[in-house]
PyMOL Python script that loads the backbone (N, CA, C, O; Angstrom):
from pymol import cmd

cmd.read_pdbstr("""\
ATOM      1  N   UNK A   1     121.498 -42.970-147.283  1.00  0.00           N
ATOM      2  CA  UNK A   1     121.076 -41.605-147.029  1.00  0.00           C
ATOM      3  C   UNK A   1     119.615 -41.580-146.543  1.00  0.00           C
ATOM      4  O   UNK A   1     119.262 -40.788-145.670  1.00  0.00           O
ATOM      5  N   UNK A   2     118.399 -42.844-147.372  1.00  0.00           N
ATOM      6  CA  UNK A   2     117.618 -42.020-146.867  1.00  0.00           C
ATOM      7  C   UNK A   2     117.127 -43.097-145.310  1.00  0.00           C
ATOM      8  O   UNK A   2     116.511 -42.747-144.303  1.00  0.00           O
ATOM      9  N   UNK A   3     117.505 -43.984-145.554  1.00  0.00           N
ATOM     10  CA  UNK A   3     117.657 -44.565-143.637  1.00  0.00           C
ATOM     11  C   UNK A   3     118.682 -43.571-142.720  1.00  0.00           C
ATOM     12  O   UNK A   3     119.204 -44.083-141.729  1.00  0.00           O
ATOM     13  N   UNK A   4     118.857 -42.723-142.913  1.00  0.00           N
ATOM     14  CA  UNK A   4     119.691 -41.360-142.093  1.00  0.00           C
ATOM     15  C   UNK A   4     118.791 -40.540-141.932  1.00  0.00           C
ATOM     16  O   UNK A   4     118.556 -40.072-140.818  1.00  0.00           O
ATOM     17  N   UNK A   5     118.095 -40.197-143.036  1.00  0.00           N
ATOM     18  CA  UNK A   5     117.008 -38.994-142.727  1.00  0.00           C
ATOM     19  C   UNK A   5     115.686 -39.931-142.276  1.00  0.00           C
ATOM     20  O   UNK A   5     114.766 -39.135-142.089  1.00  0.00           O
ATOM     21  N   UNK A   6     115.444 -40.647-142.146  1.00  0.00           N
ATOM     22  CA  UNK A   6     114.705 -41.529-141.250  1.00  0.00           C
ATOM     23  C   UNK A   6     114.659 -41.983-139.880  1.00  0.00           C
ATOM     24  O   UNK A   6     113.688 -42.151-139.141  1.00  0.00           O
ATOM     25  N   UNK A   7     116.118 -42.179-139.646  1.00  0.00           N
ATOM     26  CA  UNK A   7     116.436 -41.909-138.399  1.00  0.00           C
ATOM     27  C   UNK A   7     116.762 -41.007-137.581  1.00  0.00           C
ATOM     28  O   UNK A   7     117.547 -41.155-136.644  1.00  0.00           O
ATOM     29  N   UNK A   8     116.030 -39.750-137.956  1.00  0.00           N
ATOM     30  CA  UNK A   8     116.128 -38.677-137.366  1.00  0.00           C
ATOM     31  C   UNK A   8     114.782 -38.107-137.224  1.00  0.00           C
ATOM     32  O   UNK A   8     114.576 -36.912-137.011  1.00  0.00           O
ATOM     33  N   UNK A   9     113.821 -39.058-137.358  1.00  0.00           N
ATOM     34  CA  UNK A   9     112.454 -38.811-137.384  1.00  0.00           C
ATOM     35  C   UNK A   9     111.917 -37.406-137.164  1.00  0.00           C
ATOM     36  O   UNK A   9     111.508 -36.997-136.078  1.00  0.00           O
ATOM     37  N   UNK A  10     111.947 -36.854-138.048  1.00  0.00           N
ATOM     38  CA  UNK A  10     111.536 -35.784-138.364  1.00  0.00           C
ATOM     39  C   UNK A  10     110.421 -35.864-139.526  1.00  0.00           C
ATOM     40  O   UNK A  10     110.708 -36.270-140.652  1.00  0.00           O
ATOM     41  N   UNK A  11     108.829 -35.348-139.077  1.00  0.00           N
ATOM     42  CA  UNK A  11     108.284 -35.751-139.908  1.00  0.00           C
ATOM     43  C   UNK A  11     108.380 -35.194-141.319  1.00  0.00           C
ATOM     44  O   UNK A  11     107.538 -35.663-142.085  1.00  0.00           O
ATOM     45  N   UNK A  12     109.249 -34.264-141.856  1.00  0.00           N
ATOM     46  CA  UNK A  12     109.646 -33.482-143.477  1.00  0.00           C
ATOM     47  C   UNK A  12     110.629 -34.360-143.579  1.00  0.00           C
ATOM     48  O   UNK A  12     110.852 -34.639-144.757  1.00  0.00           O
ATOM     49  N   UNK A  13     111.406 -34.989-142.710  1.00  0.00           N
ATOM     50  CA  UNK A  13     112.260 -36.041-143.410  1.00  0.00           C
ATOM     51  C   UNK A  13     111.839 -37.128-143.884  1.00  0.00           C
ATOM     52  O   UNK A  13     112.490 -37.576-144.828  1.00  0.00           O
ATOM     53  N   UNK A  14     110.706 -37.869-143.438  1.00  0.00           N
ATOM     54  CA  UNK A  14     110.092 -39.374-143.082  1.00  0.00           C
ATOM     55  C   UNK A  14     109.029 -39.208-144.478  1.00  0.00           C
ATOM     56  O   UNK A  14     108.441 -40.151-145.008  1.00  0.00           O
ATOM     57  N   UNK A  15     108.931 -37.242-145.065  1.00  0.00           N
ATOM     58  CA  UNK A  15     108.214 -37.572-146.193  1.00  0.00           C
ATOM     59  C   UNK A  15     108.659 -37.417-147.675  1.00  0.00           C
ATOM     60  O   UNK A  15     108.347 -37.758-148.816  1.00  0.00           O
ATOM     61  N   UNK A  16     109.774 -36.542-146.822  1.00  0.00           N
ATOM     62  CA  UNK A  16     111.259 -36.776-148.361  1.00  0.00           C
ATOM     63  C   UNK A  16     111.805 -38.527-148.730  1.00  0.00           C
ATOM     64  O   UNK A  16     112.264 -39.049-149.746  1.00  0.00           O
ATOM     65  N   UNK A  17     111.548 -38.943-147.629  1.00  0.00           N
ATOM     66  CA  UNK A  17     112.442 -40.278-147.910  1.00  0.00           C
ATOM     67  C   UNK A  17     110.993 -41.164-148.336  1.00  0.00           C
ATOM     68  O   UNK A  17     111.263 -42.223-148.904  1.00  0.00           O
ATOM     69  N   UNK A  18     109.751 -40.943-148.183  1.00  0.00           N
ATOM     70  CA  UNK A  18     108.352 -42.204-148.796  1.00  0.00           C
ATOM     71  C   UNK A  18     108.378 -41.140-150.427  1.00  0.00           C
ATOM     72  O   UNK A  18     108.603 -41.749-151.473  1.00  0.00           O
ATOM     73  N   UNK A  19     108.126 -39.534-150.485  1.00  0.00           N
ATOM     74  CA  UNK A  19     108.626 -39.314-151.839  1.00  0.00           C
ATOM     75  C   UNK A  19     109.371 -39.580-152.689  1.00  0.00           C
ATOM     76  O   UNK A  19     108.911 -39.734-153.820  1.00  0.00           O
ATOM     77  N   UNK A  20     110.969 -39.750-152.426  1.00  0.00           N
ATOM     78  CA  UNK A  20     112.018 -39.890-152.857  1.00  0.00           C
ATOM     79  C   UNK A  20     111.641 -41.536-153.662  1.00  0.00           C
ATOM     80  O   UNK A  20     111.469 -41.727-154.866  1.00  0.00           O
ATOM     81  N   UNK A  21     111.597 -42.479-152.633  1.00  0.00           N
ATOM     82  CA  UNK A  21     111.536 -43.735-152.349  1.00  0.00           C
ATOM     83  C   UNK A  21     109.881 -44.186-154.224  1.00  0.00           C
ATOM     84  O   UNK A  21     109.916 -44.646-155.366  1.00  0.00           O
ATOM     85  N   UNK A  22     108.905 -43.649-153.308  1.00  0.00           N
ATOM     86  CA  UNK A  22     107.818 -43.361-154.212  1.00  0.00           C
ATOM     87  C   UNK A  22     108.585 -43.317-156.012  1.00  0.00           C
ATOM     88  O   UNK A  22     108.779 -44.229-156.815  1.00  0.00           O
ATOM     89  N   UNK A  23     108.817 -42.031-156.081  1.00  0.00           N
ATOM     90  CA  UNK A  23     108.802 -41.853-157.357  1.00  0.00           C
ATOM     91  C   UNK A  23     110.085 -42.338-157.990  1.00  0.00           C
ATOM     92  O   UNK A  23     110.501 -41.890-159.058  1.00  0.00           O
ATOM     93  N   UNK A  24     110.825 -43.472-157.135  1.00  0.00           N
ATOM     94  CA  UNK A  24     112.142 -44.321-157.625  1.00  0.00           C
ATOM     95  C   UNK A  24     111.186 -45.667-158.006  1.00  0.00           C
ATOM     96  O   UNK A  24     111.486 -46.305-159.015  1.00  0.00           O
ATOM     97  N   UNK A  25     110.114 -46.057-157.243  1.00  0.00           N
ATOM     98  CA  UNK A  25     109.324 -47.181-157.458  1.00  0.00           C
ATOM     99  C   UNK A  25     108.676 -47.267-158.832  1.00  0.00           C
ATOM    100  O   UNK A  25     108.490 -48.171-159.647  1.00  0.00           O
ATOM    101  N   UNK A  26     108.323 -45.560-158.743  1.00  0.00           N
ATOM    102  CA  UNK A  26     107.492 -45.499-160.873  1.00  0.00           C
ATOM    103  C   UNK A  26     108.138 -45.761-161.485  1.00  0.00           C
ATOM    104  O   UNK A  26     107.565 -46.471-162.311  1.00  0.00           O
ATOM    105  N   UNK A  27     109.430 -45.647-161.780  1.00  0.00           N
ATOM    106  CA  UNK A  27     110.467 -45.774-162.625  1.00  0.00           C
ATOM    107  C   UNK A  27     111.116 -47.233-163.193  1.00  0.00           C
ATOM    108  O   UNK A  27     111.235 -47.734-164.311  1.00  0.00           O
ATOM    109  N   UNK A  28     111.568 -47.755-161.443  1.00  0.00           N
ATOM    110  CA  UNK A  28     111.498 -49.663-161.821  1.00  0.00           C
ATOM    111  C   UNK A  28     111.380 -50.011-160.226  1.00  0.00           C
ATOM    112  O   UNK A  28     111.304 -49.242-159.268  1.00  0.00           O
ATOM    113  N   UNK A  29     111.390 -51.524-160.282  1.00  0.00           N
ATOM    114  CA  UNK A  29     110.803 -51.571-159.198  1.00  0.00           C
ATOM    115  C   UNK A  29     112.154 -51.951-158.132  1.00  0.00           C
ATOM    116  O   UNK A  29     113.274 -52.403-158.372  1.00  0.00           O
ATOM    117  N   UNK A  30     111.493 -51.554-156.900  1.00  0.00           N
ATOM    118  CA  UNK A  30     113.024 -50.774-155.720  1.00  0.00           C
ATOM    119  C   UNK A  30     113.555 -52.734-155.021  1.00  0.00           C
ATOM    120  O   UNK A  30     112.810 -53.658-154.695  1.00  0.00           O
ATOM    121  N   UNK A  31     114.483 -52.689-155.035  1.00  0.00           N
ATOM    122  CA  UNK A  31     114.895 -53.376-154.202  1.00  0.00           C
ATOM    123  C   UNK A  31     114.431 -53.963-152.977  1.00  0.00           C
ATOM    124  O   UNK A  31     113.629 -53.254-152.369  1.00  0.00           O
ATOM    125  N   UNK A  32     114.657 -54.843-152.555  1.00  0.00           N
ATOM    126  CA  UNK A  32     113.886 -55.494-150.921  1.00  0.00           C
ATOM    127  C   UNK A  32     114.517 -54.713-150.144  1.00  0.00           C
ATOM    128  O   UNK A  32     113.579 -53.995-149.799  1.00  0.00           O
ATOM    129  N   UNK A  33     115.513 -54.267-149.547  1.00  0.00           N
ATOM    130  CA  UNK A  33     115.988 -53.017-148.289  1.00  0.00           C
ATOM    131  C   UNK A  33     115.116 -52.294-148.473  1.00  0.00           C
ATOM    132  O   UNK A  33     114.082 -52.264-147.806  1.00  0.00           O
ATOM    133  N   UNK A  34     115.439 -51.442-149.605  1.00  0.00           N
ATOM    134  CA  UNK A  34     114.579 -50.080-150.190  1.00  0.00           C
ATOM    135  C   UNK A  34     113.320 -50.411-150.128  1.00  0.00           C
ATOM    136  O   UNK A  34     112.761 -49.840-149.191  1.00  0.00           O
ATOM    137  N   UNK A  35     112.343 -51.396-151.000  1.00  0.00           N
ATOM    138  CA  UNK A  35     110.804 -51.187-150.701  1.00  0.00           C
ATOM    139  C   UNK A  35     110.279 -52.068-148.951  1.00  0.00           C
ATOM    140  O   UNK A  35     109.092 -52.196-148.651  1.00  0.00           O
ATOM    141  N   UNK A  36     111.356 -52.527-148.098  1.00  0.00           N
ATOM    142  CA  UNK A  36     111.018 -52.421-146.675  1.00  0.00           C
ATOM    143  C   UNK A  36     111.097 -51.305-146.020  1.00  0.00           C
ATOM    144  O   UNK A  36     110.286 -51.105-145.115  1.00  0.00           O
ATOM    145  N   UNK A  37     112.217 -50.210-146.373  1.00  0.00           N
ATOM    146  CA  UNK A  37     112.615 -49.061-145.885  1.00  0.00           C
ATOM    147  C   UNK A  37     111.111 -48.071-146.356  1.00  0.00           C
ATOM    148  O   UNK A  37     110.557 -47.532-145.398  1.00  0.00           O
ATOM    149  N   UNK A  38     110.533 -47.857-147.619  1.00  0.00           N
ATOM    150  CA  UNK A  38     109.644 -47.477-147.734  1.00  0.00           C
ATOM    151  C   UNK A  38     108.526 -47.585-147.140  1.00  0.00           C
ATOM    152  O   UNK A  38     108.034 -46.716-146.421  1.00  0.00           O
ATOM    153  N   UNK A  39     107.939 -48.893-147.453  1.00  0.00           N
ATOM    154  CA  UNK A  39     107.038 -49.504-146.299  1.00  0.00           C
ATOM    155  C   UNK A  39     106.627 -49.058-145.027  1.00  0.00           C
ATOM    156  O   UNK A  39     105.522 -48.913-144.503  1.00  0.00           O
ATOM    157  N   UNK A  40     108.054 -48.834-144.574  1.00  0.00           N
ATOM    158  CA  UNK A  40     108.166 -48.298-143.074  1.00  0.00           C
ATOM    159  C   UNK A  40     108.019 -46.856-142.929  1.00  0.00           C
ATOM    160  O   UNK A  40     107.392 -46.428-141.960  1.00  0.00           O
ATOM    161  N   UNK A  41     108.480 -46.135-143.702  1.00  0.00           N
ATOM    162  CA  UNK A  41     108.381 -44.605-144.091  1.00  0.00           C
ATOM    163  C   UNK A  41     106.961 -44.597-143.878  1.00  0.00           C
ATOM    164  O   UNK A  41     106.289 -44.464-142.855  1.00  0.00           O
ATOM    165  N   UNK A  42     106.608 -44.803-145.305  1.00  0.00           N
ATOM    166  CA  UNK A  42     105.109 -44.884-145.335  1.00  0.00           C
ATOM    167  C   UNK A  42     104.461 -45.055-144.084  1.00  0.00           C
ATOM    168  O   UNK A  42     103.808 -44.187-143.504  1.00  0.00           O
ATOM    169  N   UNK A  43     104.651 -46.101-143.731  1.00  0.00           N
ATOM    170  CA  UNK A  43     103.769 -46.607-142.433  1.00  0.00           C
ATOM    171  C   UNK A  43     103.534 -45.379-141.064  1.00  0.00           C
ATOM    172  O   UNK A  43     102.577 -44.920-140.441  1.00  0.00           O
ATOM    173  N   UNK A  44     104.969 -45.219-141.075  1.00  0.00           N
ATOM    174  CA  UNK A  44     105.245 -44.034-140.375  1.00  0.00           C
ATOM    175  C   UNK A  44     104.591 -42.764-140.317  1.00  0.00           C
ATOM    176  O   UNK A  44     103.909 -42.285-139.411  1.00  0.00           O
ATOM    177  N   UNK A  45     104.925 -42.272-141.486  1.00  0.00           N
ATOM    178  CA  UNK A  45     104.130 -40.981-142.123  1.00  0.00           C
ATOM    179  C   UNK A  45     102.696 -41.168-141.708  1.00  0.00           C
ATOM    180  O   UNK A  45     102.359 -40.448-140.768  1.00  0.00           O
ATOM    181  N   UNK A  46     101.792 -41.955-142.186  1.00  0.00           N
ATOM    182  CA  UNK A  46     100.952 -42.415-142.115  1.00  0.00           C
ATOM    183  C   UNK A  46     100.140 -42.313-140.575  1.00  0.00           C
ATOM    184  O   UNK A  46      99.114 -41.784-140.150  1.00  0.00           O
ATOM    185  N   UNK A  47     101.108 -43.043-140.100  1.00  0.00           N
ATOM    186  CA  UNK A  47     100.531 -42.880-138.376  1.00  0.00           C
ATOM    187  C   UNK A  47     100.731 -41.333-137.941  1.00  0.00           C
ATOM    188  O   UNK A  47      99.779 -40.679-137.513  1.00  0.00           O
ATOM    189  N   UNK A  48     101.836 -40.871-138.056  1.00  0.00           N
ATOM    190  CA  UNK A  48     101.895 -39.033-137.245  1.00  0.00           C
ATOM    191  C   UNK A  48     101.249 -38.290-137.963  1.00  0.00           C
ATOM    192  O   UNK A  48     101.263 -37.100-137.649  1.00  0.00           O
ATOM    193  N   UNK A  49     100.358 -38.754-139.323  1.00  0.00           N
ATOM    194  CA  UNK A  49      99.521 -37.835-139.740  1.00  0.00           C
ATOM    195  C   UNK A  49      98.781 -37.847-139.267  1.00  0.00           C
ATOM    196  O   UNK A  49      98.457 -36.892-138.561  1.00  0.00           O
ATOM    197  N   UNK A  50      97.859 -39.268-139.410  1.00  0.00           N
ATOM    198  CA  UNK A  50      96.349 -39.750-138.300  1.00  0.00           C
ATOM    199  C   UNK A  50      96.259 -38.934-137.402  1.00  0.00           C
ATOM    200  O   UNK A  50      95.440 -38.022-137.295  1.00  0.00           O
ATOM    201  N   UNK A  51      97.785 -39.458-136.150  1.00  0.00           N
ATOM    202  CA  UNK A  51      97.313 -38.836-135.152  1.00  0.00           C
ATOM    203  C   UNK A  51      97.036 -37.755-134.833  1.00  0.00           C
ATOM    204  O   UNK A  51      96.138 -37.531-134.020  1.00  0.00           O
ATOM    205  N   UNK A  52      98.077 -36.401-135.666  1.00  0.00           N
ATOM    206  CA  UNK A  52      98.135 -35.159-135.468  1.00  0.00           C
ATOM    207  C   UNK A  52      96.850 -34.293-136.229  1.00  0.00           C
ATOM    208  O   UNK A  52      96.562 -33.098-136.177  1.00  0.00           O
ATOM    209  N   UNK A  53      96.410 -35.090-136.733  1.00  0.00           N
ATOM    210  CA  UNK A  53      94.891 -34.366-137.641  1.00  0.00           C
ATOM    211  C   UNK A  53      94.110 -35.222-136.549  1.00  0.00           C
ATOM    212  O   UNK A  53      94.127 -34.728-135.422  1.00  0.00           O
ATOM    213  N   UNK A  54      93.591 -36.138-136.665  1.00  0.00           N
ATOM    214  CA  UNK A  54      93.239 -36.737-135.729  1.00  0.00           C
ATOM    215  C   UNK A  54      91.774 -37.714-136.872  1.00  0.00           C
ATOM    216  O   UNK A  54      90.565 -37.861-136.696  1.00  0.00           O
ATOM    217  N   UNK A  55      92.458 -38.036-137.657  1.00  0.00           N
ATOM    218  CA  UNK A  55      91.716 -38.514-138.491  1.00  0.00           C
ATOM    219  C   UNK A  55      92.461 -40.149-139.046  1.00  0.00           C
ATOM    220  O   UNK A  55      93.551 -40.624-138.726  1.00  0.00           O
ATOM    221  N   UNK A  56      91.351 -40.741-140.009  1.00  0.00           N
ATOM    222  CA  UNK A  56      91.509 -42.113-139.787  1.00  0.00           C
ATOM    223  C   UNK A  56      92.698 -42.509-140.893  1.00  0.00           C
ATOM    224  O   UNK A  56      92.577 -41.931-141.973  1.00  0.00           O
ATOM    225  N   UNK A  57      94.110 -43.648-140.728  1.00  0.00           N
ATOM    226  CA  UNK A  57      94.773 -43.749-141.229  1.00  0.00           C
ATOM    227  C   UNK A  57      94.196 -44.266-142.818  1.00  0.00           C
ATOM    228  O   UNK A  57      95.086 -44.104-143.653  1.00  0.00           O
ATOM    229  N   UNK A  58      92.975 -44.817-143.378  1.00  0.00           N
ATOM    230  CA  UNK A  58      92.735 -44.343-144.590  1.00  0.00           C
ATOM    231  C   UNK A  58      92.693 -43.722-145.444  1.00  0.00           C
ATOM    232  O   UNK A  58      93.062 -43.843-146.612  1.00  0.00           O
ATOM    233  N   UNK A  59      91.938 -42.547-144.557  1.00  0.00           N
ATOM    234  CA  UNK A  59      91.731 -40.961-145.025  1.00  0.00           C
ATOM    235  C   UNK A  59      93.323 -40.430-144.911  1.00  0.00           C
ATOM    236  O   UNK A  59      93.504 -39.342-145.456  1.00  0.00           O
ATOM    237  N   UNK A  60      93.942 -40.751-144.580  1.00  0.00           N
ATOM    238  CA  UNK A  60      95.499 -40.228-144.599  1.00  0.00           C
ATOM    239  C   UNK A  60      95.957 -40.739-146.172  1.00  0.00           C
ATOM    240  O   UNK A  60      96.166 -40.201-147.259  1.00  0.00           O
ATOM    241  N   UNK A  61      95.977 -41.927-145.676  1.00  0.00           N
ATOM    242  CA  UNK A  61      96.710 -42.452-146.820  1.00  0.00           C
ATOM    243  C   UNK A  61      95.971 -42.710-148.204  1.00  0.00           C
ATOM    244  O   UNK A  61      96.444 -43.451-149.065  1.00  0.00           O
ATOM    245  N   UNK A  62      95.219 -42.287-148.287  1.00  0.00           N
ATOM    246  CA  UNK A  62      94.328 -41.262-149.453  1.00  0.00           C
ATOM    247  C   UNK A  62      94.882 -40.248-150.202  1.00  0.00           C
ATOM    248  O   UNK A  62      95.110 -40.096-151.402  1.00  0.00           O
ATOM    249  N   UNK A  63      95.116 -39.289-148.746  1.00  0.00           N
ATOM    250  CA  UNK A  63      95.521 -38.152-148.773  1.00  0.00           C
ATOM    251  C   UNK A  63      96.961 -38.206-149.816  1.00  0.00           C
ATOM    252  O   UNK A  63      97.230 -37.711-150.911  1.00  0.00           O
ATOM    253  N   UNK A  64      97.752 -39.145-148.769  1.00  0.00           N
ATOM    254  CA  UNK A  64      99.322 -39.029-149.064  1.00  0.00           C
ATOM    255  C   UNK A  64      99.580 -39.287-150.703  1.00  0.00           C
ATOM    256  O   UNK A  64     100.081 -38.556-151.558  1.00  0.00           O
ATOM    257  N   UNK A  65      98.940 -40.840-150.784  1.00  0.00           N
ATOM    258  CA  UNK A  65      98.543 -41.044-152.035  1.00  0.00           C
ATOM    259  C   UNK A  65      98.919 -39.852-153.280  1.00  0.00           C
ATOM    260  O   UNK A  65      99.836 -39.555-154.046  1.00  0.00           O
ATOM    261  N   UNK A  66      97.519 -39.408-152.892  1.00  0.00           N
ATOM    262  CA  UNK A  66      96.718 -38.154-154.068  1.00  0.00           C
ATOM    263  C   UNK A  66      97.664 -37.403-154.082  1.00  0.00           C
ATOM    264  O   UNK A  66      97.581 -36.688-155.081  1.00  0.00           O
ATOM    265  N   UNK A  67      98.739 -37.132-153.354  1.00  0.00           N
ATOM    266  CA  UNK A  67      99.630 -36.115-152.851  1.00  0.00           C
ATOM    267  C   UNK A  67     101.089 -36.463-154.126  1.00  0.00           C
ATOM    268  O   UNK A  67     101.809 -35.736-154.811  1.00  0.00           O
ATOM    269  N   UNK A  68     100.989 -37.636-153.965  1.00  0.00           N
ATOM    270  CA  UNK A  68     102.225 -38.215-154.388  1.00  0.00           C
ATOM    271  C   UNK A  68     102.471 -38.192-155.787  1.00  0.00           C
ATOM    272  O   UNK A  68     103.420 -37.791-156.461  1.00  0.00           O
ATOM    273  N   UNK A  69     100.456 -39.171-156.285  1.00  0.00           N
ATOM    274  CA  UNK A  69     100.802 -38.920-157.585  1.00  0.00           C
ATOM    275  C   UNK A  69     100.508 -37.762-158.324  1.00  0.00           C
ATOM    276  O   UNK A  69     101.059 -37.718-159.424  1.00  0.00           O
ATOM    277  N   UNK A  70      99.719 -36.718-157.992  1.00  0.00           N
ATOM    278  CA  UNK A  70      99.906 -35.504-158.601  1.00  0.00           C
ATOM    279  C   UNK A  70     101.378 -34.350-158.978  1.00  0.00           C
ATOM    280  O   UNK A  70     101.539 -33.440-159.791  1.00  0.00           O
ATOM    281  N   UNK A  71     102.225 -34.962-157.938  1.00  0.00           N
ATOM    282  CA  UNK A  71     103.898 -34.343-158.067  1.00  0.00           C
ATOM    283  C   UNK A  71     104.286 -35.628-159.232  1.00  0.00           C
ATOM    284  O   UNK A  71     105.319 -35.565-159.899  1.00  0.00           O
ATOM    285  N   UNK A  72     103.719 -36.290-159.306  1.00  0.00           N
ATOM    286  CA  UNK A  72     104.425 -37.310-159.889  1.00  0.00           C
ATOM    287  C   UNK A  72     104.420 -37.283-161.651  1.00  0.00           C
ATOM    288  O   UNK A  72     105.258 -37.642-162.479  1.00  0.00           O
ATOM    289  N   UNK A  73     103.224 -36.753-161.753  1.00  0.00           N
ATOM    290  CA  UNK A  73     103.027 -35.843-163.104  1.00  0.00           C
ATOM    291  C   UNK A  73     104.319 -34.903-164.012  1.00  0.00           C
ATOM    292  O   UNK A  73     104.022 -34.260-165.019  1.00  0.00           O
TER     293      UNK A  73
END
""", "prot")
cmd.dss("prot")
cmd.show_as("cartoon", "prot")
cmd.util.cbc("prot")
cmd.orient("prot")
């Protein structure tokens, strides 16, 4: 399912599936498909944020981060 909503690159999909993915990782740790599939999410996310703010993929993934673990609460 979530390599489906990934491949439909949509960026609310690409951040359901690094969330989803994310808070399956707190729990135990994901499988090699799954934490490559993440990886890539991530990576993903990551870049169409940069570019579309236009800011540096650190400061993104800062962002995403801070983002993640505060829902994660």
């Amino acid at each position: 399912m979530n390599l489906d909503l990934l491949k439909k690159g949509s960026i609310l999909d690409i951040a359901n599936v690094v969330r989803a993915l994310y808070h399956r990782s707190r729990i135990k740790e994901l499988p090699i498909l799954e934490r490559k599939l993440y990886d890539s999410a991530l990576k993903l996310l990551i870049d169409e944020i940069s570019f579309s703010l236009e800011k540096t993929k650190d400061d993104v993934e800062e962002l995403v981060f801070s983002k993640l673990k505060i829902n994660a609460k």
